[in-house]
VMD Tcl script that builds the backbone (N, CA, C; Angstrom):
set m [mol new atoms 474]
animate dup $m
set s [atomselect $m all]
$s set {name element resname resid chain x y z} {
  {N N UNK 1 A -0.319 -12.181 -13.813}
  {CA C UNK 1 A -1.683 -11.759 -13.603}
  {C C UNK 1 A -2.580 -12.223 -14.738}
  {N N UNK 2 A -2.236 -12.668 -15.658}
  {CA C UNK 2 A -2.518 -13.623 -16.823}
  {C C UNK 2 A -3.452 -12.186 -17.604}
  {N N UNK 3 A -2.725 -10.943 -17.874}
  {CA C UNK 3 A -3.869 -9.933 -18.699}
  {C C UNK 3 A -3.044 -9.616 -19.743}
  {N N UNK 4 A -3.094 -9.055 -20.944}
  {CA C UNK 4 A -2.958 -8.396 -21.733}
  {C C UNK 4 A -1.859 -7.036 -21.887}
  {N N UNK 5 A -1.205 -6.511 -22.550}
  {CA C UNK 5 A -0.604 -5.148 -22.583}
  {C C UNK 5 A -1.410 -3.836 -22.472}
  {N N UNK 6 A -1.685 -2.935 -21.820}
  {CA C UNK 6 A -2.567 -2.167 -21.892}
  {C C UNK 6 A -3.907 -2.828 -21.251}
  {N N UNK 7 A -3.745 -3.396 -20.377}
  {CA C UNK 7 A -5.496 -4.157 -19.319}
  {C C UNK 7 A -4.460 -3.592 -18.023}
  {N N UNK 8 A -3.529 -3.126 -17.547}
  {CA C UNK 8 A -3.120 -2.520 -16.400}
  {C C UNK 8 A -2.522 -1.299 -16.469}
  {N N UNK 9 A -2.860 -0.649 -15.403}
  {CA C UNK 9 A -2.143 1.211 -15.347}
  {C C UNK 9 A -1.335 0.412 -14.175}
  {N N UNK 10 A -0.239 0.952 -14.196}
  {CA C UNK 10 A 0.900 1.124 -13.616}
  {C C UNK 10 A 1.646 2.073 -12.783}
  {N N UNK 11 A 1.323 2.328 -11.460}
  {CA C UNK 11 A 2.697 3.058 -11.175}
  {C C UNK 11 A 3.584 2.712 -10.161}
  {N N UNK 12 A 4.648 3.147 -9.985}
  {CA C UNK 12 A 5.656 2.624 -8.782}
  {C C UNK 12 A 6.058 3.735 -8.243}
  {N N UNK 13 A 6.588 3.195 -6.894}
  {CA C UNK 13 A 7.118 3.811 -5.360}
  {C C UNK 13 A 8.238 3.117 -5.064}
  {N N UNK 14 A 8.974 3.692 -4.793}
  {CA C UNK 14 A 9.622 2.893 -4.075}
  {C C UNK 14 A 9.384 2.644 -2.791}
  {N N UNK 15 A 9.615 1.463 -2.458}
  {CA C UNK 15 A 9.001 0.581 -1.074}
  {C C UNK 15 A 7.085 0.301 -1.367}
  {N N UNK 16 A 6.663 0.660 -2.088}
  {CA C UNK 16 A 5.183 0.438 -2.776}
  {C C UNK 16 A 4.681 1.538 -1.653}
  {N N UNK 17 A 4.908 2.672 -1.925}
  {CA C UNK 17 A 4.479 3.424 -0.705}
  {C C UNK 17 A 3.509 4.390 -1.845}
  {N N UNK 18 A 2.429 4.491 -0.505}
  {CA C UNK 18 A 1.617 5.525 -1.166}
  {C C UNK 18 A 1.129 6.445 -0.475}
  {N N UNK 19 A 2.003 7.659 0.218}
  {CA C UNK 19 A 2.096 8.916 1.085}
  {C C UNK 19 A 0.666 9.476 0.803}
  {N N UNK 20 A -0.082 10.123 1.347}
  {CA C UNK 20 A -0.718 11.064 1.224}
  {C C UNK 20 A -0.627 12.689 0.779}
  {N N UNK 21 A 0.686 12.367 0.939}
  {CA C UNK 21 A 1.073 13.826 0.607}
  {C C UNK 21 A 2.166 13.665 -1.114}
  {N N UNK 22 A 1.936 12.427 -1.702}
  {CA C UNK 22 A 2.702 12.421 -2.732}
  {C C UNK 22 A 1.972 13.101 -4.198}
  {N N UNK 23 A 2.105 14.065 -4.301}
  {CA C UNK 23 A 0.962 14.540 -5.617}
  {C C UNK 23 A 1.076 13.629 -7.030}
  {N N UNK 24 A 1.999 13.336 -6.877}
  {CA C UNK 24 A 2.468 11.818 -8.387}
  {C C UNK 24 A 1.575 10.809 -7.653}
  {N N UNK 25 A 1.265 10.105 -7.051}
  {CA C UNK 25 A 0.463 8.959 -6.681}
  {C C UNK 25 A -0.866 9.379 -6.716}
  {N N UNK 26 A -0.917 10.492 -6.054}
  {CA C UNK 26 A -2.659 10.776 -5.821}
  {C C UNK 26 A -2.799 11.169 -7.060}
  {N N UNK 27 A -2.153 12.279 -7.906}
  {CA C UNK 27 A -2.293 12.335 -9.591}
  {C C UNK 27 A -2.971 10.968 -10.198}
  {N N UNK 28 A -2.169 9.989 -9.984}
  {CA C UNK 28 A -2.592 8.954 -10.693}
  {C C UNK 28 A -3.728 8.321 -10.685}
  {N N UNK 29 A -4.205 7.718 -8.955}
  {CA C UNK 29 A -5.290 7.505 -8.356}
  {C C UNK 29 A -6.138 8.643 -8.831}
  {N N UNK 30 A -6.444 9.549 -8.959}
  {CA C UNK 30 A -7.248 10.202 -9.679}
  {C C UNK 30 A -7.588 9.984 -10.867}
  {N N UNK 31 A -6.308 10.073 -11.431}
  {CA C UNK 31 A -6.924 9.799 -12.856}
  {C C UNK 31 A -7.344 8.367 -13.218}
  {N N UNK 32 A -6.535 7.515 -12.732}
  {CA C UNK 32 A -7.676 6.045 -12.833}
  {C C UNK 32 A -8.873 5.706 -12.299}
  {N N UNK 33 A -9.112 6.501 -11.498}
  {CA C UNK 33 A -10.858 6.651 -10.747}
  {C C UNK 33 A -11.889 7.400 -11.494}
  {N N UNK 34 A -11.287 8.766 -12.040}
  {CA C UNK 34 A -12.446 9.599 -12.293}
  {C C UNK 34 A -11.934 9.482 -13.538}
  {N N UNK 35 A -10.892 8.716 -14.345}
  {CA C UNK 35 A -11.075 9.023 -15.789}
  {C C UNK 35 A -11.139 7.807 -16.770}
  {N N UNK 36 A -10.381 6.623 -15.853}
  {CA C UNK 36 A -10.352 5.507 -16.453}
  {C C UNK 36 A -11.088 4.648 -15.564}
  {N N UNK 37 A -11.924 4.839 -15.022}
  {CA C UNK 37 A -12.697 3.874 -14.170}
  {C C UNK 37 A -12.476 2.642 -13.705}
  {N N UNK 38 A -11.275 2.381 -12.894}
  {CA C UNK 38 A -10.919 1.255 -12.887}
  {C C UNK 38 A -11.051 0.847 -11.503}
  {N N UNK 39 A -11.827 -0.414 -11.798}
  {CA C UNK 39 A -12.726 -1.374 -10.696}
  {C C UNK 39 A -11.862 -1.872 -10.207}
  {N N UNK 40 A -10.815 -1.823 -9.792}
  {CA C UNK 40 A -9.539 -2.820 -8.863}
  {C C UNK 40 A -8.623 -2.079 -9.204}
  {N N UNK 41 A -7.604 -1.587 -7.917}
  {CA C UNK 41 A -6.720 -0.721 -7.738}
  {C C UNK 41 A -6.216 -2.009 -6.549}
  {N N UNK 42 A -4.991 -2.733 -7.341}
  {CA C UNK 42 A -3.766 -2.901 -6.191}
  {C C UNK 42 A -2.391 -2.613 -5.515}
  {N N UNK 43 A -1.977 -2.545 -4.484}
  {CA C UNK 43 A -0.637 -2.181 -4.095}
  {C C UNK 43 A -0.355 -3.751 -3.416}
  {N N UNK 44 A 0.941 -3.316 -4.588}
  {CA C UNK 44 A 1.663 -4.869 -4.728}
  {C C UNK 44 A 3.280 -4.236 -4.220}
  {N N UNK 45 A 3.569 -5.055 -3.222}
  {CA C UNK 45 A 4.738 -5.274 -2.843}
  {C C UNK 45 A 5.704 -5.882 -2.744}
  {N N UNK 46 A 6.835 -6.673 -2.343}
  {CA C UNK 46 A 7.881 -7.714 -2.696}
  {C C UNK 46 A 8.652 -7.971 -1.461}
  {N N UNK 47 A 8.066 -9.285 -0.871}
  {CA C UNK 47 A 9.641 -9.305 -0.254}
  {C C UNK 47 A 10.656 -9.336 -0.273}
  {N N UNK 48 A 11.681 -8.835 0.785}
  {CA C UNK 48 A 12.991 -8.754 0.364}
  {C C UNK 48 A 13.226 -7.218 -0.277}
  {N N UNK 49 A 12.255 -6.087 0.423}
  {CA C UNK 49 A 12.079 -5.110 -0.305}
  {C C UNK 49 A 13.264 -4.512 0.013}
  {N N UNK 50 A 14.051 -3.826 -0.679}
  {CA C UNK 50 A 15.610 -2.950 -0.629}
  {C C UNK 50 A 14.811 -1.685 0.589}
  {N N UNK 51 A 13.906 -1.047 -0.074}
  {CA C UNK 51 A 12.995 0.422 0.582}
  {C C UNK 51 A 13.126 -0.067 1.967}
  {N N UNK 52 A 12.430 -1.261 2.713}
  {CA C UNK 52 A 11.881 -1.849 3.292}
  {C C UNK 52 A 12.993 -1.771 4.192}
  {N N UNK 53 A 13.829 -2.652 3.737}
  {CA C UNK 53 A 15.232 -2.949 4.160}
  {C C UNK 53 A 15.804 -1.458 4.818}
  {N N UNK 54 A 15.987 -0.689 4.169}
  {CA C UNK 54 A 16.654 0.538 4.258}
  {C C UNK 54 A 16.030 1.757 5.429}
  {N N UNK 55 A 14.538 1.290 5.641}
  {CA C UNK 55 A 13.935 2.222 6.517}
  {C C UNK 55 A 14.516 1.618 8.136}
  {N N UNK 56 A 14.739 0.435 7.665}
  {CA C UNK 56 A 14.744 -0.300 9.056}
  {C C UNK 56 A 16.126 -0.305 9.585}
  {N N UNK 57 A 17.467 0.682 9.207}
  {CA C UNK 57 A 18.898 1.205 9.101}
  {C C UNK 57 A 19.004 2.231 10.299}
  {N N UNK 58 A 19.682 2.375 10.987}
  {CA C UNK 58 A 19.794 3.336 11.168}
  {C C UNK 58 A 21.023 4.349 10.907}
  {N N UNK 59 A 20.740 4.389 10.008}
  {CA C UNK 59 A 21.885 5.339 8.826}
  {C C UNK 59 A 21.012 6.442 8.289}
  {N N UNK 60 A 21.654 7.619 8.311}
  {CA C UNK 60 A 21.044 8.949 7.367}
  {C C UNK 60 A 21.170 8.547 6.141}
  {N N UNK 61 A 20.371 8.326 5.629}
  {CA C UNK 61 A 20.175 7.884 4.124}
  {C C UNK 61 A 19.775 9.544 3.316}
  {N N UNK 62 A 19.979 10.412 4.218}
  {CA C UNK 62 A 19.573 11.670 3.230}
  {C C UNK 62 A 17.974 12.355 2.743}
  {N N UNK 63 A 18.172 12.479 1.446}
  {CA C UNK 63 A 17.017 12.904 1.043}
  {C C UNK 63 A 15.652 11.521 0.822}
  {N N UNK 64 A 16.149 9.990 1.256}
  {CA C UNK 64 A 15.371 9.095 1.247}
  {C C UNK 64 A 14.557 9.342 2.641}
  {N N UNK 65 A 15.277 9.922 4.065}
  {CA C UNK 65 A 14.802 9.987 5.338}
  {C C UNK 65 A 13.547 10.414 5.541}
  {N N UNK 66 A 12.572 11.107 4.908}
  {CA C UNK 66 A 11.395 11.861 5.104}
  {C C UNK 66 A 10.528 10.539 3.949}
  {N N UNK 67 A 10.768 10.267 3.008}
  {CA C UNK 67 A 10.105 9.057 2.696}
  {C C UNK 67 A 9.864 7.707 2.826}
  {N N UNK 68 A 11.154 7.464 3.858}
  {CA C UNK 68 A 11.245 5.936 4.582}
  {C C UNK 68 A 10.692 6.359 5.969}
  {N N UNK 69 A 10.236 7.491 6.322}
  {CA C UNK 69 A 9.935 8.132 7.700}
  {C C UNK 69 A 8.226 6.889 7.654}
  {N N UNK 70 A 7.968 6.997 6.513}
  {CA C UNK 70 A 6.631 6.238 6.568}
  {C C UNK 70 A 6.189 4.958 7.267}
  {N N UNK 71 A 7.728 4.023 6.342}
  {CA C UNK 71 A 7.863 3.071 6.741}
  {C C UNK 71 A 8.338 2.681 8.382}
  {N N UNK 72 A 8.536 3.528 8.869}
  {CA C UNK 72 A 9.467 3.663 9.793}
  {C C UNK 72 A 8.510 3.809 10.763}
  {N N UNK 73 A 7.247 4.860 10.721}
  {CA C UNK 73 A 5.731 4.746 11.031}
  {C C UNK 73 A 5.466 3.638 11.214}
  {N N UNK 74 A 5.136 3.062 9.973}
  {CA C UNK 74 A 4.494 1.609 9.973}
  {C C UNK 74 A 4.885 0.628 10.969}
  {N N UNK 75 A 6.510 0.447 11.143}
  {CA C UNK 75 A 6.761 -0.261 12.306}
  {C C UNK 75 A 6.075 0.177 13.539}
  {N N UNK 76 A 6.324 1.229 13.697}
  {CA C UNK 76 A 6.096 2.205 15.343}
  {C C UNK 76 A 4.023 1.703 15.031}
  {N N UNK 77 A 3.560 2.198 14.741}
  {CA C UNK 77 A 1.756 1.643 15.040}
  {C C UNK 77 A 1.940 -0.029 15.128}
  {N N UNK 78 A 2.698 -0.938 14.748}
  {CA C UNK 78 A 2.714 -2.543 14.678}
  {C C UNK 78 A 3.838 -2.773 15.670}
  {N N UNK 79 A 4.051 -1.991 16.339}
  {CA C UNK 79 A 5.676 -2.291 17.208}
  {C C UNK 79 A 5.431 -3.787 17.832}
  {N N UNK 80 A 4.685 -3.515 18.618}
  {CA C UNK 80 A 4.249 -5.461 19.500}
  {C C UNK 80 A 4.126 -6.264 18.600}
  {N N UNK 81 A 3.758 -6.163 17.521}
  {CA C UNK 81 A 3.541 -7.193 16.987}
  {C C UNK 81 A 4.834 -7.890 16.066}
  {N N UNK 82 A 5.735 -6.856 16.265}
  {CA C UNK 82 A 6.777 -6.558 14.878}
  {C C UNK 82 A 7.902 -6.998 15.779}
  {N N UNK 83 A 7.845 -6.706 17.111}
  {CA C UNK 83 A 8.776 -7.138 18.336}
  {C C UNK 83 A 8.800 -8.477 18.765}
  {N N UNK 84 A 7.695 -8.911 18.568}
  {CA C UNK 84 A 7.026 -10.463 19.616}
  {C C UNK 84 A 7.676 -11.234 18.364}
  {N N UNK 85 A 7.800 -11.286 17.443}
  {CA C UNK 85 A 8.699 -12.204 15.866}
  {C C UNK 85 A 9.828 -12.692 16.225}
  {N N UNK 86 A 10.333 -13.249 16.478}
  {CA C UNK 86 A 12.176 -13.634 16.941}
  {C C UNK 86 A 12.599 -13.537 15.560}
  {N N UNK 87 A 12.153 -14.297 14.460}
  {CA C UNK 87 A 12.761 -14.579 13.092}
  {C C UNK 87 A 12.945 -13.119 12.972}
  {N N UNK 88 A 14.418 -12.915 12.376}
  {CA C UNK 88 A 14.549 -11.720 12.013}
  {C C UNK 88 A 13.828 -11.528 10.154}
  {N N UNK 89 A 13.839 -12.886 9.852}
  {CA C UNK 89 A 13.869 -12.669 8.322}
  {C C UNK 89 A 11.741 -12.493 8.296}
  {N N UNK 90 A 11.171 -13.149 9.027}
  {CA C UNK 90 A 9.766 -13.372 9.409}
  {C C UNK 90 A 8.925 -11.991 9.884}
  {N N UNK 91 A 10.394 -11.469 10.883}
  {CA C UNK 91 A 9.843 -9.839 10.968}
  {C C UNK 91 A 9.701 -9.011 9.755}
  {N N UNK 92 A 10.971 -9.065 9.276}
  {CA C UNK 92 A 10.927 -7.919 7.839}
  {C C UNK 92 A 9.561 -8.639 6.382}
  {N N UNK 93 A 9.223 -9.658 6.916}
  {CA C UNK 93 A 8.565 -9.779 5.235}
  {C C UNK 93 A 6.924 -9.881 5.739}
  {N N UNK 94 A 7.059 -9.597 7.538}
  {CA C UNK 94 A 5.423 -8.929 8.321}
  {C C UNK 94 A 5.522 -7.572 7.689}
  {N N UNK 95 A 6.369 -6.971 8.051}
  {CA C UNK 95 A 6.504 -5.576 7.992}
  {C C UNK 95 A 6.243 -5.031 6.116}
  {N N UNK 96 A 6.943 -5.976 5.274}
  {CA C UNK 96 A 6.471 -6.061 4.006}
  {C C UNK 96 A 5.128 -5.671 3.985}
  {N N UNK 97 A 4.250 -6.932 4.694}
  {CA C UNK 97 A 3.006 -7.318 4.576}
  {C C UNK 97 A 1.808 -5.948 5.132}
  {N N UNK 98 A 2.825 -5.129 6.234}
  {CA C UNK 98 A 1.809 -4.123 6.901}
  {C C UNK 98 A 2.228 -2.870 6.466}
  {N N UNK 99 A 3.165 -2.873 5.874}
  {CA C UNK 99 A 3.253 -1.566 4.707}
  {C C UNK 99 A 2.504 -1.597 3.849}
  {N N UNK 100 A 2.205 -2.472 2.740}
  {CA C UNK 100 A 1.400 -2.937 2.042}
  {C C UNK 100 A -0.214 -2.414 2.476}
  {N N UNK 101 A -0.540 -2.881 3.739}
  {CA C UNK 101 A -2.099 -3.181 4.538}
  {C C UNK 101 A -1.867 -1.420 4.620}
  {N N UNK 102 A -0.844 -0.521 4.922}
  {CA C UNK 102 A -1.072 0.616 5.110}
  {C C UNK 102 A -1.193 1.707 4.222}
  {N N UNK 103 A -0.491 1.064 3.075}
  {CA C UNK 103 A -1.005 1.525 1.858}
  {C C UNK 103 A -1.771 1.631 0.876}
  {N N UNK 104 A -2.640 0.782 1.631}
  {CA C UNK 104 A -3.553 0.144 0.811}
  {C C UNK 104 A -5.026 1.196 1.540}
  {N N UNK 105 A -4.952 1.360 2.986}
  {CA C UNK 105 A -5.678 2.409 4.101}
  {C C UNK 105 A -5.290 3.746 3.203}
  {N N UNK 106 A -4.012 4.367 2.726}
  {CA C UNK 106 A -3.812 5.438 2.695}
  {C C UNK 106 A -4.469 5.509 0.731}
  {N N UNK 107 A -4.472 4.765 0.170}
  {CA C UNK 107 A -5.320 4.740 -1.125}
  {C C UNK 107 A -7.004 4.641 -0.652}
  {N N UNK 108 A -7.116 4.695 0.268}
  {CA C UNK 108 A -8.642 3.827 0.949}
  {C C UNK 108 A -9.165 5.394 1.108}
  {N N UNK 109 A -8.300 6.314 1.900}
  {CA C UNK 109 A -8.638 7.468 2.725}
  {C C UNK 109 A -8.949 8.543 1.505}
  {N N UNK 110 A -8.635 8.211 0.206}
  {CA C UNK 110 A -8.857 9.356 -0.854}
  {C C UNK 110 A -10.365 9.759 -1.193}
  {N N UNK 111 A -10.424 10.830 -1.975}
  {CA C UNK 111 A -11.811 11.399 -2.015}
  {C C UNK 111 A -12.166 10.785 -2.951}
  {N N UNK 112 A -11.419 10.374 -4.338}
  {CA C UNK 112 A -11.668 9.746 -5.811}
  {C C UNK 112 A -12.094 7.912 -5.158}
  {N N UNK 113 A -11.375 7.490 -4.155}
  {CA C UNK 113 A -11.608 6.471 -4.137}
  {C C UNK 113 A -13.339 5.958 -3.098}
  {N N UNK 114 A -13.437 6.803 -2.230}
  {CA C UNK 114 A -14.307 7.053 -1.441}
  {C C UNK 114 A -15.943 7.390 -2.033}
  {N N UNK 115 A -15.649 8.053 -3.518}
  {CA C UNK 115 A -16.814 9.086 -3.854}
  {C C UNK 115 A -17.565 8.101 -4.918}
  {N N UNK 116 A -16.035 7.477 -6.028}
  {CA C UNK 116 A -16.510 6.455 -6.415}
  {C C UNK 116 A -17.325 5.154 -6.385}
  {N N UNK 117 A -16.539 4.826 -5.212}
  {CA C UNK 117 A -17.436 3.217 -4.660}
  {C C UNK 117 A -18.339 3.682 -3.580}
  {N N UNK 118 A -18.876 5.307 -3.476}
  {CA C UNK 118 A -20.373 4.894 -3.185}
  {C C UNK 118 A -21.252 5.698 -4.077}
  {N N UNK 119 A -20.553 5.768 -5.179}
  {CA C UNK 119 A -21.594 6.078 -6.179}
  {C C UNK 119 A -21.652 4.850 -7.078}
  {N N UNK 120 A -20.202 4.276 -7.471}
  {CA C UNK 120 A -20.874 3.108 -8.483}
  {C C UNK 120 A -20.642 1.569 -8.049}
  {N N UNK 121 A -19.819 1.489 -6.575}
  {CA C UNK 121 A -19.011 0.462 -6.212}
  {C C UNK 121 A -18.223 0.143 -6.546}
  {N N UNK 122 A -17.429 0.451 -7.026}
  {CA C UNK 122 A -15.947 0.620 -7.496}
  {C C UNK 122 A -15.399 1.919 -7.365}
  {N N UNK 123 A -13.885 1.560 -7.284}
  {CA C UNK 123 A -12.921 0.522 -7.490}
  {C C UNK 123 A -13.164 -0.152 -5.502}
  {N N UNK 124 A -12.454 -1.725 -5.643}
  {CA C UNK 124 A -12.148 -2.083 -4.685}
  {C C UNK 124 A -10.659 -2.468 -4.339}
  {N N UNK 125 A -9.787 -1.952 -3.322}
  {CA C UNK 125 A -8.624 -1.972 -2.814}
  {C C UNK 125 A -8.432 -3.419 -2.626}
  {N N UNK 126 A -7.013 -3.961 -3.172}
  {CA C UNK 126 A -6.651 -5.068 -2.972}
  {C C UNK 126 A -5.013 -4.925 -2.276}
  {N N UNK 127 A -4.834 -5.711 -1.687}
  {CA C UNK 127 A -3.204 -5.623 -1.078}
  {C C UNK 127 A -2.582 -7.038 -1.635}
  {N N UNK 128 A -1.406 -7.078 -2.357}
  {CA C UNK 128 A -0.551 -8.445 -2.453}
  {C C UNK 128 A 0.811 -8.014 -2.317}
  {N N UNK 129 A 1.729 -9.342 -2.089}
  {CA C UNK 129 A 2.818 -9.144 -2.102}
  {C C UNK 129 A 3.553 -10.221 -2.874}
  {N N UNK 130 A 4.431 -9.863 -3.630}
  {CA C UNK 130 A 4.976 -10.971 -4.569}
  {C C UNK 130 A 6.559 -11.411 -3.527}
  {N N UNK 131 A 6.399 -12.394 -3.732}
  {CA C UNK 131 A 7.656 -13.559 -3.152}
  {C C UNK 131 A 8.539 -13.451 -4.710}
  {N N UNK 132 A 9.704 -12.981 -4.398}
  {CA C UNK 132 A 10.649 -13.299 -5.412}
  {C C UNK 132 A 11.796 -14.799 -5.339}
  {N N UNK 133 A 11.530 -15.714 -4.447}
  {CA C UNK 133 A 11.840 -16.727 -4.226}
  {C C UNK 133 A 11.075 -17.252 -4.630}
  {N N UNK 134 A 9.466 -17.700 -5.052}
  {CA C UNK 134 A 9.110 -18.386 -5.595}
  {C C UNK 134 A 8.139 -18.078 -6.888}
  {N N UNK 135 A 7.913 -16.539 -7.284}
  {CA C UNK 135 A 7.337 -16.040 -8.608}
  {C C UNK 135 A 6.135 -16.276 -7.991}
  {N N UNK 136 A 5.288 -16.148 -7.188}
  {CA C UNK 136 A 3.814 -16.234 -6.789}
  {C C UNK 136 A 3.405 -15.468 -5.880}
  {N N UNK 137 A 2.371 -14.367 -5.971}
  {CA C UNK 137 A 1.965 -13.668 -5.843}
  {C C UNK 137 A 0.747 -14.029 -4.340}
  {N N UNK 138 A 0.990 -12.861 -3.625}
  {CA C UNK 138 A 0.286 -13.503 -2.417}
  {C C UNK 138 A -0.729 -12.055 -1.593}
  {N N UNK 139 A -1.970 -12.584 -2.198}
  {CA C UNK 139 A -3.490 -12.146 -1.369}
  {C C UNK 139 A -3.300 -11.675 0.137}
  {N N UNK 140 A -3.314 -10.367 0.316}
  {CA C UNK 140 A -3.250 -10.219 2.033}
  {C C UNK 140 A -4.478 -10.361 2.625}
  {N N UNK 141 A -5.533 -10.379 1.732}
  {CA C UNK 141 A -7.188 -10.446 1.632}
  {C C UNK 141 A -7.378 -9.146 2.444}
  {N N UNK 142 A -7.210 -8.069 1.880}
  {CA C UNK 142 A -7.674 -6.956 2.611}
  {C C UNK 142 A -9.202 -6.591 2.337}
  {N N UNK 143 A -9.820 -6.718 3.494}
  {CA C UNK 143 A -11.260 -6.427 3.694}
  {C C UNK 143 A -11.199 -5.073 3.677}
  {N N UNK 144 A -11.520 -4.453 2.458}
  {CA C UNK 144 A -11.890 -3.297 1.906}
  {C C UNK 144 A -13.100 -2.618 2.537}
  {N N UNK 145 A -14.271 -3.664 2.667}
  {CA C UNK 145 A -15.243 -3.003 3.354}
  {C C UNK 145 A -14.995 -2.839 4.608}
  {N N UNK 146 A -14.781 -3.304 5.467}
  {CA C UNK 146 A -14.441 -3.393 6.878}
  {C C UNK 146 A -13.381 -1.648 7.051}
  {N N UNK 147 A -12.479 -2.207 6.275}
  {CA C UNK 147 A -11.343 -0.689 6.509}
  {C C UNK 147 A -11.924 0.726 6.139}
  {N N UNK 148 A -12.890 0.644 4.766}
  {CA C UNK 148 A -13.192 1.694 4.354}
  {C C UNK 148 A -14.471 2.222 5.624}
  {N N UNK 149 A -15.232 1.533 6.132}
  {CA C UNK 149 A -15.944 1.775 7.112}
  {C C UNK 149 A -15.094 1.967 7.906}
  {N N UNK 150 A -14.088 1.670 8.926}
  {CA C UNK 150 A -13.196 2.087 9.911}
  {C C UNK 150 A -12.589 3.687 9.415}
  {N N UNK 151 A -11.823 4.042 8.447}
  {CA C UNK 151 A -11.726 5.342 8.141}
  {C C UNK 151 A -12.532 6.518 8.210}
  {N N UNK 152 A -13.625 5.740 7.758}
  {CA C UNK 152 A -15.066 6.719 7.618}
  {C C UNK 152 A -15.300 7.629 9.278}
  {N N UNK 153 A -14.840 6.995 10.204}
  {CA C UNK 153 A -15.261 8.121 11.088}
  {C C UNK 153 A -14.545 9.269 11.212}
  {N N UNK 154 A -13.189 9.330 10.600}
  {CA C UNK 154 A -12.437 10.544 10.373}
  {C C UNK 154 A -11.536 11.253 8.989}
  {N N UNK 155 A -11.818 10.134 7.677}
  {CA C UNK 155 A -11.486 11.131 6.996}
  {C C UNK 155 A -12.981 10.819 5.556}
  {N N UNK 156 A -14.246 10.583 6.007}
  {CA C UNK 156 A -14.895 10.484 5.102}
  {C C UNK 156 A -14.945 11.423 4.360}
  {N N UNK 157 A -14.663 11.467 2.931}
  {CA C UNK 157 A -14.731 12.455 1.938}
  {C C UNK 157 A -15.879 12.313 0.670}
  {N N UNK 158 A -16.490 11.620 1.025}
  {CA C UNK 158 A -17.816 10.925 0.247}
  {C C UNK 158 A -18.522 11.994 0.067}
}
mol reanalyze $m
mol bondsrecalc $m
mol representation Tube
mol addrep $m
């Protein structure tokens, strides 16, 4: 990302998931909105994700089952699209790509993020996913404005 030590806040999920109901994520998103003001908030993901991999099992994985339930979501709203793929390897690193796009909606739907960028315009939601086959980092170009207006008719918190 070519920055500095301390020019990024950091946190991780496994599977880059960002629940609505996770109080450690939204903790954070809070505090980088209303305390550290930070104008770009991304959820970065990886293909070849293990999380990813594992939601898509059908094995009781246990106490992981209610947090891969997400991912598992994510397929079910993209099913046609996630079905119509023959590549099996092409399906899983879409599905990468729309976990990502959905996590990026579920950081979108917050009140810190919502209250902010229409009071100062910031932060703006970005989605990438890093390729670990080739070390380069890849733009889903998520139209932030477009989505944050689509949410707005049911969870505006502005």
């Amino acid at each position: 990302m070519g920055l500095e030590a301390g020019e990024v806040f950091v946190h991780r999920n496994i599977a880059n998931l960002v629940p609505t109901i996770d109080l450690n994520v939204m903790s954070v998103i809070n505090y980088a909105v209303r305390h550290l003001n930070v104008k770009h908030i991304i959820v970065c993901g990886h293909y070849n994700c293990g999380g990813v991999k594992a939601a898509l099992t059908s094995t009781d994985l246990g106490l992981l089952n209610p947090w891969l339930r997400n991912i598992r979501d994510v397929y079910r709203l993209h099913e046609k699209e996630l079905d119509a793929i023959a590549d099996e390897k092409a399906r899983f690193n879409r599905l990468v790509e729309l976990n990502v796009i959905e996590s990026c909606r579920n950081v979108i739907k917050t009140a810190e993020v919502q209250q902010s960028y229409q009071e100062r315009q910031f932060p703006i939601v970005h989605g990438w996913v890093f390729d670990l086959q080739d070390g380069l980092l890849r733009d889903l170009e998520i139209d932030f404005h477009e989505m944050l207006r689509e949410i707005k008719k049911i969870y505006n918190l502005a």
